[in-house]
C-alpha positions in Angstrom: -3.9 -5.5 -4.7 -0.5 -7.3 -4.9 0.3 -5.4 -1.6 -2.6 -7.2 -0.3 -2.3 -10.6 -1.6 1.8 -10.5 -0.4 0.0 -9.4 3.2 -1.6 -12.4 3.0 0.7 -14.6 2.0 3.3 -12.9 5.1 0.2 -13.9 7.3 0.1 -17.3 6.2 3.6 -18.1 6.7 3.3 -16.4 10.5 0.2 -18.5 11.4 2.1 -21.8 9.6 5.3 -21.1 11.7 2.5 -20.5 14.8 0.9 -24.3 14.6 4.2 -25.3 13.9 5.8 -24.0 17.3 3.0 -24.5 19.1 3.2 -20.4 20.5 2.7 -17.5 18.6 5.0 -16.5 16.0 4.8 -12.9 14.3 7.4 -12.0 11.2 8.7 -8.6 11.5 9.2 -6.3 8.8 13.3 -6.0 9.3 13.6 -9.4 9.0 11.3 -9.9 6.1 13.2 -6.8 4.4 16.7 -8.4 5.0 16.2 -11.5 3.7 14.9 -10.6 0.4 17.3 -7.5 0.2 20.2 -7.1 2.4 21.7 -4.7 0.2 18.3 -2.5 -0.4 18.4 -2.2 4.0 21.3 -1.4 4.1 21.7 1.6 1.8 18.2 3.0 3.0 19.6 2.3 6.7 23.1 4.6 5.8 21.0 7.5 3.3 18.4 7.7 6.2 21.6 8.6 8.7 23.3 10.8 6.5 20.6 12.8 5.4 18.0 13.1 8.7 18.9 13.5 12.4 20.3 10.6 14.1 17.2 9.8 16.6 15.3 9.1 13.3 16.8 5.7 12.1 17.1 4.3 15.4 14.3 4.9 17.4 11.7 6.0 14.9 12.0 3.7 11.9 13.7 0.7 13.7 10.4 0.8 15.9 8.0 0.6 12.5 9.7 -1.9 11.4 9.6 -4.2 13.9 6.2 -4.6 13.9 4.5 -7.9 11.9 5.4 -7.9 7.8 1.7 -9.0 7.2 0.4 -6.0 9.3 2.7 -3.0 8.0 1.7 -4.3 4.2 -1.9 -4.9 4.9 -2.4 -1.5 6.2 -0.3 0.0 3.5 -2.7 -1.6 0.5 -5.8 -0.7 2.4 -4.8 3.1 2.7 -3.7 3.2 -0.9 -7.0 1.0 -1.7 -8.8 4.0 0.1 -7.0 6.3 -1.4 -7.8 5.3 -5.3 -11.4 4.7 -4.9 -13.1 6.2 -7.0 -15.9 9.0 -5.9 -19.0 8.5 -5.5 -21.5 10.8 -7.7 -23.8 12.9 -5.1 -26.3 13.6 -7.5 -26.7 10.6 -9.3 -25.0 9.2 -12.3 -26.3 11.2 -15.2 -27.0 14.8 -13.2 -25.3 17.9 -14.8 -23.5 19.1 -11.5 
């Protein structure tokens, strides 16, 4: 849920800096990344080349993470919100199966 409220938060600040410029205005991920953690980019950016194939970092991931911040976390807390449901009971709540 914290994924989802920061999702929203990310989209607030796009749609503020949206009125505010009068066009639309979407955050991407990379930037959002950089300037809470320069450091924390950079040493996924140089493990990521040293450890995979070079058309990984620069094609691959550099496209996910340009698109919107709101979007990539959004998505990311509804799959692990779908992921941690819990099960429903097909037989009922107090069957022996």
């Amino acid at each position: 849920m914290v994924l989802l409220a920061l999702a929203v938060v990310l989209a607030m600040i796009d749609i503020t800096r949206s009125v505010a410029a009068s066009q639309i205005v979407l955050t991407p991920l990379v930037d959002s990344w950089v300037t809470i953690n320069q450091a924390s980019f950079d040493a996924v950016r140089s493990a990521v080349e040293a450890w995979t194939m070079d058309f990984i970092w620069d094609p691959v991931l550099l496209w996910a993470l340009k698109i919107p911040s709101w979007l990539a976390l959004g998505a990311v807390s509804l799959l692990l919100a779908w992921l941690g449901r819990s099960r429903s009971q097909p037989f009922g709540r107090f069957a022996s199966h």
